[in-house]
C-alpha positions as CSV (number, residue, x, y, z in Angstrom):
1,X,-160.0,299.3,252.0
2,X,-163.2,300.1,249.6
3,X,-164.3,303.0,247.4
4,X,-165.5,304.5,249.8
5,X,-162.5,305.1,252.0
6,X,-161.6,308.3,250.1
7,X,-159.2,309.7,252.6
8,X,-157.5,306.5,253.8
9,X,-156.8,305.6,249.7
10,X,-155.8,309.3,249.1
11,X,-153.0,308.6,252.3
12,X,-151.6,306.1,251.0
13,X,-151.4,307.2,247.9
14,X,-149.7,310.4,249.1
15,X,-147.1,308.2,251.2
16,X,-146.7,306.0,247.8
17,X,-146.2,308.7,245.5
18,X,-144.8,311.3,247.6
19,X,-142.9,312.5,244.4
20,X,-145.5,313.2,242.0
21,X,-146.6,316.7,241.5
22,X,-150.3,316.3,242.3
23,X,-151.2,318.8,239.9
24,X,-150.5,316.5,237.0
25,X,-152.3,313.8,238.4
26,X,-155.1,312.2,236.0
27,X,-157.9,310.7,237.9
28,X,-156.7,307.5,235.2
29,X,-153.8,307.5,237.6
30,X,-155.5,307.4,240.4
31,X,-158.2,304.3,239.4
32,X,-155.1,302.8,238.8
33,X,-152.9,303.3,241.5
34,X,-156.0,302.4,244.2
35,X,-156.5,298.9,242.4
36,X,-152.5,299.0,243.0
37,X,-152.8,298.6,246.3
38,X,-151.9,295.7,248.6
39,X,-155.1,296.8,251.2
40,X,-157.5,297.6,248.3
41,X,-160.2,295.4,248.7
42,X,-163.4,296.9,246.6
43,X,-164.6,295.9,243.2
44,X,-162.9,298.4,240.2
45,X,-166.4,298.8,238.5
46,X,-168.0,300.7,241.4
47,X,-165.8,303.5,240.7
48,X,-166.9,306.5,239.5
49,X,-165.2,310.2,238.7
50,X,-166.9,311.5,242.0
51,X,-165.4,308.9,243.8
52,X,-161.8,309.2,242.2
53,X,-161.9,313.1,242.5
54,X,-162.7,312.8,246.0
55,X,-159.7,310.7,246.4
56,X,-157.5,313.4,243.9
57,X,-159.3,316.2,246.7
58,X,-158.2,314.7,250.3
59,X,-154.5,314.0,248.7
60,X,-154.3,317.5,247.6
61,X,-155.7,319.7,250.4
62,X,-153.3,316.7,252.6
63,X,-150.5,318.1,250.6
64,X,-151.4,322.0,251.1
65,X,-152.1,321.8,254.4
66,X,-150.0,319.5,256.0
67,X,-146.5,320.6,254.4
């Protein structure tokens, strides 16, 4: 998994921390929690905000749309 699998990261994320209120996710937490993962594969310095907001995006409209 790279940077630019936005919506596979934002999944797994969403199964990971299925009890955090994704309101008060920072995109801090989310840099870290992608380097977290086991099938992260990408190097940390090609991250950006656009990237990690587009991440913070498919999680939430995951979360409003799928409930």
């Amino acid at each position: 998994m790279n940077w630019e699998a936005t919506y596979a990261i934002a999944m797994e994320l969403k199964r990971k921390y299925k009890d955090v209120n994704i309101e008060e996710v920072t995109l801090g937490q989310i840099y870290t929690w992608t380097l977290a993962l086991p099938e992260f594969d990408d190097d940390p310095q090609l991250s950006n905000d656009d990237i990690l907001r587009s991440i913070y995006q498919d999680w939430y409209e995951e979360l409003i749309h799928k409930k």
